[in-house]
ZATIMI-468499 format. One record per residue (C-alpha): x, y, z; residue in one letter. Coordinates in pm, whole numbers, plus 32768, in hexadecimal, padded with zeros to 4 digits. Layout:
N
XYZA...
//
This chain:
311
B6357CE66FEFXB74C7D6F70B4XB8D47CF87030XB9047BC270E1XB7F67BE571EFXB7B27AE072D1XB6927AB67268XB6F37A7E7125XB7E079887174XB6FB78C27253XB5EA7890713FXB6F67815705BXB6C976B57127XB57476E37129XB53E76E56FCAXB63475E76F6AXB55B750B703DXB434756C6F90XB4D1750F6E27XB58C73CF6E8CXB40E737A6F49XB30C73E56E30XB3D9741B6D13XB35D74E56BF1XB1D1753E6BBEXB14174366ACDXB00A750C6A4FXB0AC766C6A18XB22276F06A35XB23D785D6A4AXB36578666984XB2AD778B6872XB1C47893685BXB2C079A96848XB36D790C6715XB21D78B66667XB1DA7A26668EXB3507A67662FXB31B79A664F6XB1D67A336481XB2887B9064A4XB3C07AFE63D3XB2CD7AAE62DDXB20D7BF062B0XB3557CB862BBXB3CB7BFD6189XB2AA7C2160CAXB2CA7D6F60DFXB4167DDC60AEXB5647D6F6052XB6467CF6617FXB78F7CFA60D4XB89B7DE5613AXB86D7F146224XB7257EF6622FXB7077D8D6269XB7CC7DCC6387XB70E7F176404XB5F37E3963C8XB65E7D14648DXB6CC7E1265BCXB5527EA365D0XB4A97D4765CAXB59A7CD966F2XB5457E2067B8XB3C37E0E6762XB3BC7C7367CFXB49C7C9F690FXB4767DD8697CXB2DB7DD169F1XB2E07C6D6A66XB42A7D136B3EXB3427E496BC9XB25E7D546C2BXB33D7C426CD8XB3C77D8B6DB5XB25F7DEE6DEBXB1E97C836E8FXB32A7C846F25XB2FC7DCF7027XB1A67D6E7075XB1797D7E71FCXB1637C28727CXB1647B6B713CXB2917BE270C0XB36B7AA3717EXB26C79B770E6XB2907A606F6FXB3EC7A456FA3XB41578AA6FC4XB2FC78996EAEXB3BE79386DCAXB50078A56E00XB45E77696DF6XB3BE77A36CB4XB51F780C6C19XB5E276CD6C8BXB5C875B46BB6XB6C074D86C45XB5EC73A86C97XB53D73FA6B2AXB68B73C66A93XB70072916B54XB59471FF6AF8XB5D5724D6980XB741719E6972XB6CD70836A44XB5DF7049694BXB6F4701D6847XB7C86F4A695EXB6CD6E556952XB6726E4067D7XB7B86DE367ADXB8226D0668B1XB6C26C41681EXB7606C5566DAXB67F6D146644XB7256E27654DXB6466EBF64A4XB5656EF66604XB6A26F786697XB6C67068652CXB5767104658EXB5A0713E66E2XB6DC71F066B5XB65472A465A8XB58E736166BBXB70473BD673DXB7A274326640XB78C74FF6515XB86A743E640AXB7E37327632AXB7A071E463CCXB71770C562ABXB84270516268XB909704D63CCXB9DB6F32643DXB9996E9E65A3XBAFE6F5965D6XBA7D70A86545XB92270AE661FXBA0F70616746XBB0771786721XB9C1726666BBXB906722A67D1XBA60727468F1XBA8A73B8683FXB93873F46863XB935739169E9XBA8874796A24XBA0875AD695AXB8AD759C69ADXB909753E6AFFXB99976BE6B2BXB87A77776A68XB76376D96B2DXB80276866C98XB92077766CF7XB907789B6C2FXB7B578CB6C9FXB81D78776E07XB95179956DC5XB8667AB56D55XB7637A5C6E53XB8637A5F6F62XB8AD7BAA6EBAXB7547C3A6E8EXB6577B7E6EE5XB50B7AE76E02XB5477BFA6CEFXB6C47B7A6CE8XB67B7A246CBCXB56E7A916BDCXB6307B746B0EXB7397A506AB9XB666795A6A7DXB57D7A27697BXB6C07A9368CAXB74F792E68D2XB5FC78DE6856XB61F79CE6721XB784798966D2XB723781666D0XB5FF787B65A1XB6D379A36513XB858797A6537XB8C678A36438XB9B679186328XB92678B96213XB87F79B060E6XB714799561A4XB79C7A5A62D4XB8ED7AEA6281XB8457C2E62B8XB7117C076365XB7737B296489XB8DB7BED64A0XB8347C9F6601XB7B27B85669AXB9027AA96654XB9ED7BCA66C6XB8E37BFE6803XB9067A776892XBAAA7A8D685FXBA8B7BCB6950XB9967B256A47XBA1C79EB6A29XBBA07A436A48XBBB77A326BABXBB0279166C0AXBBA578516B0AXBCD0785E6BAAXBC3E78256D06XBBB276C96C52XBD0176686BC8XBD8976856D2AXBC6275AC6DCAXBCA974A66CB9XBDFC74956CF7XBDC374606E98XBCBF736E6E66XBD8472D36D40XBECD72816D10XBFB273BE6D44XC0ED73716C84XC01573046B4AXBF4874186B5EXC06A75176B94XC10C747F6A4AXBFBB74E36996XBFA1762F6A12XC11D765A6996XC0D275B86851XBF967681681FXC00977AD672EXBEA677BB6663XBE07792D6654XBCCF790A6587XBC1778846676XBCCD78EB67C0XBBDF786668F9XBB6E77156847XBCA676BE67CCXBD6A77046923XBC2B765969F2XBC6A750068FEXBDCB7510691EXBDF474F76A72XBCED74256A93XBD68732069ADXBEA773546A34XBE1D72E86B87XBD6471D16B17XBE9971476A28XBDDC71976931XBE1D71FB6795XBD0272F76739XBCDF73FE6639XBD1E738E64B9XBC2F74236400XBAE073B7638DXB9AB73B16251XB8FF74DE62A1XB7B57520618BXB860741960AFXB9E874C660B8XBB0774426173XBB8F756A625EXBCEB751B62D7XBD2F75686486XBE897523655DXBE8E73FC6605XBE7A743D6757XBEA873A068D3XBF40722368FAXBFC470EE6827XBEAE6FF7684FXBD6F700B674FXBC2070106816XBB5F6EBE6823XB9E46EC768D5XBA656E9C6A22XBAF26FE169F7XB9C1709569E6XB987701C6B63XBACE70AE6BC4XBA7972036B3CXB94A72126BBEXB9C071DE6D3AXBAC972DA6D07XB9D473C36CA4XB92673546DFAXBA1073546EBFXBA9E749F6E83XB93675306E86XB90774936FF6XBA20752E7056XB9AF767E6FD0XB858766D70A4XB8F675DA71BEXBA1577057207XB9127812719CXB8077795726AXB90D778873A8XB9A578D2735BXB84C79577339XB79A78CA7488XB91579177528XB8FD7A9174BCXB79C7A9D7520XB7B37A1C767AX
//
């Protein structure tokens, strides 16, 4: 758990292995647990009082703390046991990454659509995204499912690989069950203006860093001048990490993002971001092996600098 401890470092490749090898648990996900139990405490909060205004928002702070806080006590805990305290470590990092989940979800919408089939390829990206999918062009499910791969691609590979570089299991751990709130809670709308105003403002701080880390491995692994233009270009605020992360990555991959979307039947308006070219199916490939790529790289240089500091 020490800052950037060889250790740490070296179990970085470990794990990626691990995820890229077994992928996600089929039968039980931790963090599908935690937001069953995050919803069932949504739900008795609101039956009980009103979660507008301060106290939606004092609300919304004490159901963050009482969710993330124990499960954080106890990730420490496993993680300081003598002997088994290496072994916790890669289990829980491996747990947090979803990177092969989330090339297995938009490879699933790949092929739909390179077999033609749209409204296959509506459902599967409807497991992506939270916007309105029925009545999505084969362009729409396209550009839906790249933004999902870039964005998604720094929430579940490398900014859990930054905070457990940082601090370990409960790093990793704390990100992703933030992330994991934010992504059930953080939406602007008047369901969780309020309420989900913690959890929202929680994943920006967490996620501010690594965001920028991602938008520099896109634009290595991608191409550099087209991702510098979309970095420049990228003056949104609302949504500062996601935004940034899809810019450059678009940018990289020549691609136009961003444009808004139907979200619970409404059309909500976004800046087009990244490239020139709209995304076609074959994109989706693309994105995913930048996404790879970079998080190779990631393992790869921790797992040297590790075993290098170690020896």
């Amino acid at each position: 758990m020490l800052l950037f401890s060889g250790t740490c470092l070296t179990l970085v490749g470990l794990a990626w292995l691990l995820d890229r090898w077994l992928g996600e648990p089929q039968r039980f996900h931790p963090l599908v647990g935690f937001g069953q139990v995050a919803m069932a405490l949504e739900n008795g909060i609101r039956r009980r009082f009103s979660v507008s205004g301060f106290q939606g928002r004092l609300l919304g702070l004490i159901a963050v703390v009482f969710l993330v806080g124990p499960g954080l006590v106890l990730v420490v805990w496993v993680s300081l046991i003598p002997g088994w305290g290496l072994l916790w470590q890669v289990l829980l990092l491996y747990l947090a990454l979803g990177g092969k989940s989330l090339e297995q979800h938009a490879l699933r919408v790949c092929q739909a659509l390179e077999c033609g089939d749209l409204a296959e390829s509506r459902r599967r990206v409807g497991y992506m995204v939270s916007r309105d999918t029925q009545a999505m062009e084969t362009p729409d499910v396209a550009r839906a499912t790249v933004e999902s791969v870039l964005e998604n691609g720094c929430d579940a590979l490398f900014a859990t690989l930054f905070w457990f570089i940082l601090f370990g299991g409960p790093g990793a751990v704390l990100f992703r069950l933030a992330n994991t709130l934010d992504a059930m809670w953080g939406y602007r709308n008047e369901r969780y203006l309020y309420f989900g105003w913690c959890a929202a403002r929680l994943d920006d701080v967490l996620g501010y860093v690594p965001a920028r880390l991602t938008a520099v491995t896109y634009l290595v692994f991608g191409h550099a001048r087209g991702a510098i233009e979309g970095w420049k270009r990228c003056t949104q605020r609302k949504s500062p990490n996601a935004t940034l992360v899809m810019a450059v990555g678009g940018g990289a991959l020549g691609l136009r993002l961003g444009g808004g979307g139907y979200y619970h039947g409404q059309w909500q308006a976004s800046p087009v971001l990244g490239g020139s070219q709209p995304p076609g199916p074959g994109d989706i490939r693309r994105a995913m092996r930048l996404v790879r790529q970079g998080g190779m790289a990631w393992a790869i240089v921790c797992f040297l600098l590790g075993l290098g500091s170690l020896l």
